[in-house]
C-alpha positions in Angstrom: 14.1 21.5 -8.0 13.2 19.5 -11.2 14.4 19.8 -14.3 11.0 18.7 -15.9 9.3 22.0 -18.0 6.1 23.1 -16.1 3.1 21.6 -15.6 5.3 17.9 -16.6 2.8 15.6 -16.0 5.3 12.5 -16.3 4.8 12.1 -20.2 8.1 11.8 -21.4 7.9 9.1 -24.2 5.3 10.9 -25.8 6.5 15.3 -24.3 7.1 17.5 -27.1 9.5 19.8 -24.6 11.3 16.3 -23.8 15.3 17.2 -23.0 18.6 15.1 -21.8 17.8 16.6 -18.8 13.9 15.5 -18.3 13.4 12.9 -15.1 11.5 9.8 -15.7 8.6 8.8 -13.0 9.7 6.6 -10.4 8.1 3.4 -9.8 6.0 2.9 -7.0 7.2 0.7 -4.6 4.4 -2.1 -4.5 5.7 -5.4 -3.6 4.2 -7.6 -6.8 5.4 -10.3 -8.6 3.2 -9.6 -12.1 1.1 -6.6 -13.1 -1.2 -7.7 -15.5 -2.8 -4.5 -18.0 -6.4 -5.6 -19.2 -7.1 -3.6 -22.2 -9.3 -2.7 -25.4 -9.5 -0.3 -28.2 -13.0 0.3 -27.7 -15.9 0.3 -24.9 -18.4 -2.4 -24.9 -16.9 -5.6 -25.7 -16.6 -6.7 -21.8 -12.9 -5.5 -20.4 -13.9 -5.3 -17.0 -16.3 -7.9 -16.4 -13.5 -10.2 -18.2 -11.2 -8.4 -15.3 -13.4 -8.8 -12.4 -13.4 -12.5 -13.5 -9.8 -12.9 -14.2 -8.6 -11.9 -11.0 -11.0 -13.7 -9.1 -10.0 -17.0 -10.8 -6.5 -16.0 -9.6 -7.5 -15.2 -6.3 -9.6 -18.9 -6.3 -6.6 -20.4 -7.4 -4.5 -19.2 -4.5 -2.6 -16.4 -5.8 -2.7 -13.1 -4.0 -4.2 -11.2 -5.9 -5.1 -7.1 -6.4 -7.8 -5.4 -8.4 -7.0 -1.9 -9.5 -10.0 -0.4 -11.5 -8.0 2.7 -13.5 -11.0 3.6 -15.4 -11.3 7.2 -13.3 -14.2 8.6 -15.7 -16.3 5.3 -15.6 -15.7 2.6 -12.8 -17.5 -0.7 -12.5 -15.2 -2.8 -10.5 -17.0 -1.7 -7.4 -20.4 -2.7 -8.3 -19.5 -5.7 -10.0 -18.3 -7.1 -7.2 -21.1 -5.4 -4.6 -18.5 -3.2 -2.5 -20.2 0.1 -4.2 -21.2 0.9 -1.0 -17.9 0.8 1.0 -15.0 3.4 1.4 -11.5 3.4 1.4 -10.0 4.1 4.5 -6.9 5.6 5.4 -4.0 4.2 8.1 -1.1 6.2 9.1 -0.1 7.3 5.6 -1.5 4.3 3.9 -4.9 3.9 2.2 -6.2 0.3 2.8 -7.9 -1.4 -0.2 -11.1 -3.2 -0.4 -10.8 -7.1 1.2 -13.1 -8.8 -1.5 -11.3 -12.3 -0.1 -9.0 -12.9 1.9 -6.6 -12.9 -1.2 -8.5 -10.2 -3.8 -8.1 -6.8 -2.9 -9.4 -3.7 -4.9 -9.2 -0.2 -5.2 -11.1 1.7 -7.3 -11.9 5.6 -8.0 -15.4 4.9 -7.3 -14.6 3.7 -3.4 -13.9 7.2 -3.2 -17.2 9.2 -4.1 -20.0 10.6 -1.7 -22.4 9.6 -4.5 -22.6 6.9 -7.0 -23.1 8.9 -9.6 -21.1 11.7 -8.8 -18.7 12.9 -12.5 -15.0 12.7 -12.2 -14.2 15.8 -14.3 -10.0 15.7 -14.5 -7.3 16.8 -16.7 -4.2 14.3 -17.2 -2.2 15.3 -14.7 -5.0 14.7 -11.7 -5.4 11.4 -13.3 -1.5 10.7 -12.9 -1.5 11.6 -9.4 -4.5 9.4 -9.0 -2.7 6.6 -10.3 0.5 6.9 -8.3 -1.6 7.2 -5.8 -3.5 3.9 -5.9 -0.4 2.5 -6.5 2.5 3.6 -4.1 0.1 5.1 -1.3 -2.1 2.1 -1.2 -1.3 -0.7 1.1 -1.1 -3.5 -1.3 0.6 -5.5 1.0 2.6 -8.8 -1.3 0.5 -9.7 -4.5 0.8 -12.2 -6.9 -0.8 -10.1 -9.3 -2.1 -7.1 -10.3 -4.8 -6.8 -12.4 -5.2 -3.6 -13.7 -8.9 -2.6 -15.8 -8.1 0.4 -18.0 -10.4 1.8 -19.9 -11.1 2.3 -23.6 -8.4 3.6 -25.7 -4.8 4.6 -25.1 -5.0 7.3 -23.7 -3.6 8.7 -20.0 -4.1 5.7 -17.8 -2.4 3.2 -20.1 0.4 5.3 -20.5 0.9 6.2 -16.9 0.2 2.8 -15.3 3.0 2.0 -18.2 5.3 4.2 -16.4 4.7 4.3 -12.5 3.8 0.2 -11.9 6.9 -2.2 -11.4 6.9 -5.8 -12.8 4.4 -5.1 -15.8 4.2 -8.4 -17.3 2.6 -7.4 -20.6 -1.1 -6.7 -21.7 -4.0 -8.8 -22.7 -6.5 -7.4 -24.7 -10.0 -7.7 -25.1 -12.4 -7.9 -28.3 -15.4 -9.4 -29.4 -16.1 -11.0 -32.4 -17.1 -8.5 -35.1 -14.6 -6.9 -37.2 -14.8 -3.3 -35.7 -13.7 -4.3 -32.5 -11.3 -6.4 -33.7 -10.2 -4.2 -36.1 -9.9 -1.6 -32.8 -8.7 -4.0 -30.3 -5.2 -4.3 -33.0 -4.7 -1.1 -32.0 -4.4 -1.7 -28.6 -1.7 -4.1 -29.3 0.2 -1.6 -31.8 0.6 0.7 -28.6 1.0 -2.4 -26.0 4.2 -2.8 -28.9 5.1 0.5 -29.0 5.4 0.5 -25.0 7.5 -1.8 -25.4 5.8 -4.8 -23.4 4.3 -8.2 -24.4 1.1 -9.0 -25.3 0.1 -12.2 -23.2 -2.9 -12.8 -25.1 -6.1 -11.9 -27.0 -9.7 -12.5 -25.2 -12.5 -12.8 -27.3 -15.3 -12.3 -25.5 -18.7 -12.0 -26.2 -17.9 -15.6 -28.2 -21.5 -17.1 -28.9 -24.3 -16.7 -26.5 -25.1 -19.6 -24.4 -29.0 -20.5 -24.7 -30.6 -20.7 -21.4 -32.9 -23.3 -22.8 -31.3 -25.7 -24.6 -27.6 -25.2 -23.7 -26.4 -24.7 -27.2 -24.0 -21.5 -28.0 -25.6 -19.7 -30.9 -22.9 -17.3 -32.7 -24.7 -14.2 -31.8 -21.9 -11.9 -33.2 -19.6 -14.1 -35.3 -17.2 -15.9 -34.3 -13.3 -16.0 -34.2 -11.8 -12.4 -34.7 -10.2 -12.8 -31.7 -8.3 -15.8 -33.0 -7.4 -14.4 -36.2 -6.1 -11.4 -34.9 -3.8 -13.2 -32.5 -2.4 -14.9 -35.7 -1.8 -12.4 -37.7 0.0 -10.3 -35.2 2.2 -13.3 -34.2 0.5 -13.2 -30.5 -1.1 -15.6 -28.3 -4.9 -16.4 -28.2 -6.1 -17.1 -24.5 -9.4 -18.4 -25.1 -13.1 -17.4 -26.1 -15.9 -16.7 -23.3 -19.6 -16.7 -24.6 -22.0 -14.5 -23.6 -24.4 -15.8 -21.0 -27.4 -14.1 -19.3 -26.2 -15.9 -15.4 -22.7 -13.5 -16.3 -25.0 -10.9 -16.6 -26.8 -11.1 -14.3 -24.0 -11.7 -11.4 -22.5 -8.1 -12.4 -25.9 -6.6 -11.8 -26.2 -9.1 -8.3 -22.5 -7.8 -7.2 -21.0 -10.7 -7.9 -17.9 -12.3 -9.8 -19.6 -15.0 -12.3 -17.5 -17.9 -11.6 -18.5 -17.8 -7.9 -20.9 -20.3 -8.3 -24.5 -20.3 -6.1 -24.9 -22.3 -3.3 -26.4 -26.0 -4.7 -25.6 -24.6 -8.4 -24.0 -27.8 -10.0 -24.8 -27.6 -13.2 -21.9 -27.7 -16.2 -21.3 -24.6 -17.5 -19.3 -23.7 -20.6 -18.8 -20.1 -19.8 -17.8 -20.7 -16.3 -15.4 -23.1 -18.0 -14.2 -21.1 -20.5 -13.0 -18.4 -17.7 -11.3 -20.6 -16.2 -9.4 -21.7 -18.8 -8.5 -18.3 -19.7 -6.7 -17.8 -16.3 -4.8 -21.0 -16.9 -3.5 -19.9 -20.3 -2.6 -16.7 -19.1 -0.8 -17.9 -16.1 1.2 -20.0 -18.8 1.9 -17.3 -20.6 3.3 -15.5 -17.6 5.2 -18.4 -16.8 7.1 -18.5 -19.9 8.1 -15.6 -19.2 10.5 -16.5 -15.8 12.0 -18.8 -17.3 
């Protein structure tokens, strides 16, 4: 029997009835070298496009690589990527993720429902057996990295993917420009801090707009929040991605950004500036095992 109160729902950093005796979660056993938390204090700057994106560029890159969309209440992963209409299937006593590639896989909440538009209505502790779920029932099989798309906030996902995922390299975070969501996005770090993990880096997306005329990036929101945030709280900036209509567009489509159309070979500062993001983060991780 445990010794947790009732109704623990795995909490213990942050349990008011925490005791000597309380159990901390185990963690899944997922064979992965880095788990990589995409985070942001607020909704709307871009998080999981900038995921979507990010672990593609792994995946591009060679890496094996696995997409875990945590954000129960609201996922996107699925149509971003145009696999909204498949279903995760169970072998044995594992569930088999989505092949994207042959080295992306995903899983996401929304891979589950009978409708698209069906509400997930759960209390914490559903969403912690959720989570454990994806990660230790899930055939994974050996990643590279993780790439895991929280949502807003700081809430029960961030703090039970904290607790249940092995190898959590650290958190980058994602802002735009303007001073509210940077002013959010450094409390996401604050609680990336108080978890104690690193934060790899700041994203600022939403850097500019990209003129589909002329070419020009126009500084639709400001720029450089991002950057001045990573200063002042002594962290790493990754990079800046501007807003462009073709990124827009390829989430609608059901498709990562940076996999460019057949015959498209025009330069492209936004696919560019992706890129360049992965590098720096892969960098950053690499600092790290040294």
């Amino acid at each position: 029997m445990s010794d947790q109160p009732d109704g623990c729902d795995g909490h213990c950093d942050g349990c008011s009835q925490k005791t000597d005796t309380c159990q901390q979660p185990k963690k899944a056993d997922i064979s992965v070298r880095h788990v990589i938390l995409v985070l942001s204090g607020k909704g709307g700057v871009g998080k999981s496009t900038v995921s979507v994106n990010l672990a593609y560029a792994l995946s591009n890159h060679g890496y094996q690589t696995g997409l875990l969309d945590l954000d129960i209440h609201g996922p996107s992963i699925a149509k971003m990527l145009g696999i909204e209409d498949l279903r995760l299937q169970a072998i044995g006593n594992k569930i088999m993720p989505v092949k994207v590639t042959g080295s992306l896989k995903v899983v996401s909440m929304a891979l589950l429902l009978n409708e698209t538009d069906s509400p997930i209505v759960w209390r914490g502790p559903m969403k912690a057996a959720a989570i454990q779920q994806f990660l230790g029932d899930v055939d994974w099989g050996t990643l590279d990295y993780l790439v895991v798309d929280l949502p807003p906030g700081t809430g029960d996902e961030a703090l039970n993917i904290v607790q249940y995922a092995p190898n959590v390299e650290g958190a980058v975070i994602v802002t735009t420009p303007q001073d509210v969501a940077v002013l959010d996005s450094t409390k996401a770090i604050k609680f990336v801090e108080m978890m104690e993990l690193p934060v790899l880096g700041i994203i600022e997306n939403m850097s500019g707009m990209v003129c589909p005329h002329c070419g020009d990036v126009i500084d639709l929101f400001g720029k450089g929040g991002g950057q001045k945030a990573a200063v002042k709280y002594n962290v790493p900036f990754l990079g800046e991605i501007p807003i462009d209509i073709e990124m827009r567009k390829a989430g609608d489509e059901g498709r990562a950004f940076i996999v460019r159309k057949p015959g498209d070979t025009k330069p492209n500062p936004t696919w560019d500036a992706v890129d360049k993001v992965m590098e720096n983060l892969i960098v950053e991780v690499e600092k790290r095992e040294e």
